[in-house]
C-alpha positions, -999 to +999 in steps of 0.1 A: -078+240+085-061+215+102-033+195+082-016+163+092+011+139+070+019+104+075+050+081+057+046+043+058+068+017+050+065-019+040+083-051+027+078-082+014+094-115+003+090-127-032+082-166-040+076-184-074+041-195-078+023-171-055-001-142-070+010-108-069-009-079-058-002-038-053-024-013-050-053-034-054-044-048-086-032-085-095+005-081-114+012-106-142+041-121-128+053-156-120+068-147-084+043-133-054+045-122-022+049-143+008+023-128+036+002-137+062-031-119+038-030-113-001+006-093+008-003-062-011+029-046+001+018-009-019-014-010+003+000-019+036+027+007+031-002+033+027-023+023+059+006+026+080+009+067+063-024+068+074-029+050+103+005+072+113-010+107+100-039+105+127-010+085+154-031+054+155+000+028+155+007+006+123-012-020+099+001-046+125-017-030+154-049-028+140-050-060+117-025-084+138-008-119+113-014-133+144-051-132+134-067-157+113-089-132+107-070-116+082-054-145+068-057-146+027-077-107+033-080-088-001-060-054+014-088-032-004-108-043+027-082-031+056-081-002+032-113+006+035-113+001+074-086+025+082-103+048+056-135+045+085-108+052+110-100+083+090-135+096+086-145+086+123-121+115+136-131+139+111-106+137+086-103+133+051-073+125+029-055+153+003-036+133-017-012+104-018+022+092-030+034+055-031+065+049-046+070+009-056+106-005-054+108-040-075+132-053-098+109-073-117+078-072-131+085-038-152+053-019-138+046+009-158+012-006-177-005-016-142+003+022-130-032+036-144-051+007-127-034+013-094-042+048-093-081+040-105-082+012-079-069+033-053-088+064-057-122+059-050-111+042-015-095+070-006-125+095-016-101+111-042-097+120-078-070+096-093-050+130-100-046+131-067-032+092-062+006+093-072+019+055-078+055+053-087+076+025-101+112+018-096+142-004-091+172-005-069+196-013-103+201-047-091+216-036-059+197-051-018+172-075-016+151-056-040+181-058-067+182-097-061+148-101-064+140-112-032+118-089-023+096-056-031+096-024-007+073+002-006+073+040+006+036+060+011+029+092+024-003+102+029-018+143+038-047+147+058-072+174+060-097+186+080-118+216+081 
């Protein structure tokens, strides 16, 4: 069996008044992300561990914010496209781990959502879809407030 692994990385800027969305799921929150589609930072974080696990390039490559195309794009759908990506070259995903750096919202009651939300686009069991929440104790950009980052790794399989 072959194996391959794949870390991606995102940020974006927060701004009063705009919705926020991670992992496929809209966060209660008065402050949103600033992005060129529905900014889910937690999903564009785990295209690019994907996209990287089969050395296809990054979110950017394949959905450009040059591209009105993807302008206002619910991330579920480029989700599901690099999931086609995956499949098309014979793969199939093990498991995932996205770990969610924000001061505020707390997250910890969207959690189960995200992992329901994300499991059956990624042909898994939600046991195998790790979300994780956290802060940078007021420390960076993050700390401020100004902004969320997000880590993903992804492992690929295939027979």
């Amino acid at each position: 069996m072959d194996i391959r692994i794949g870390q991606g990385y995102d940020v974006h800027r927060l701004q009063a008044g705009l919705k926020m969305y991670l992992c496929g799921v809209e966060v209660s929150s008065e402050i949103g992300f600033v992005a060129h589609s529905d900014g889910d930072v937690a999903i564009h974080a785990l295209c690019d561990a994907l996209l990287g696990a089969l050395a296809l390039g990054d979110i950017g490559k394949h959905f450009p914010d040059s591209s009105a195309a993807y302008a206002g794009i619910d991330s579920k759908i480029l989700l599901s496209r690099v999931m086609q990506m995956v499949s098309a070259q014979g793969w199939s995903v093990s498991n995932v781990d996205i770990t969610i750096a924000l001061q505020a919202p707390k997250l910890a009651k969207f959690i189960p959502q995200m992992r329901s939300t994300l499991a059956p686009l990624l042909g898994l069991d939600e046991g195998m879809v790790s979300v994780k929440a956290t802060t940078t104790e007021r420390l960076g950009f993050v700390g401020r407030g100004e902004g969320c980052e997000v880590w993903a790794v992804a492992l690929l399989q295939r027979p």
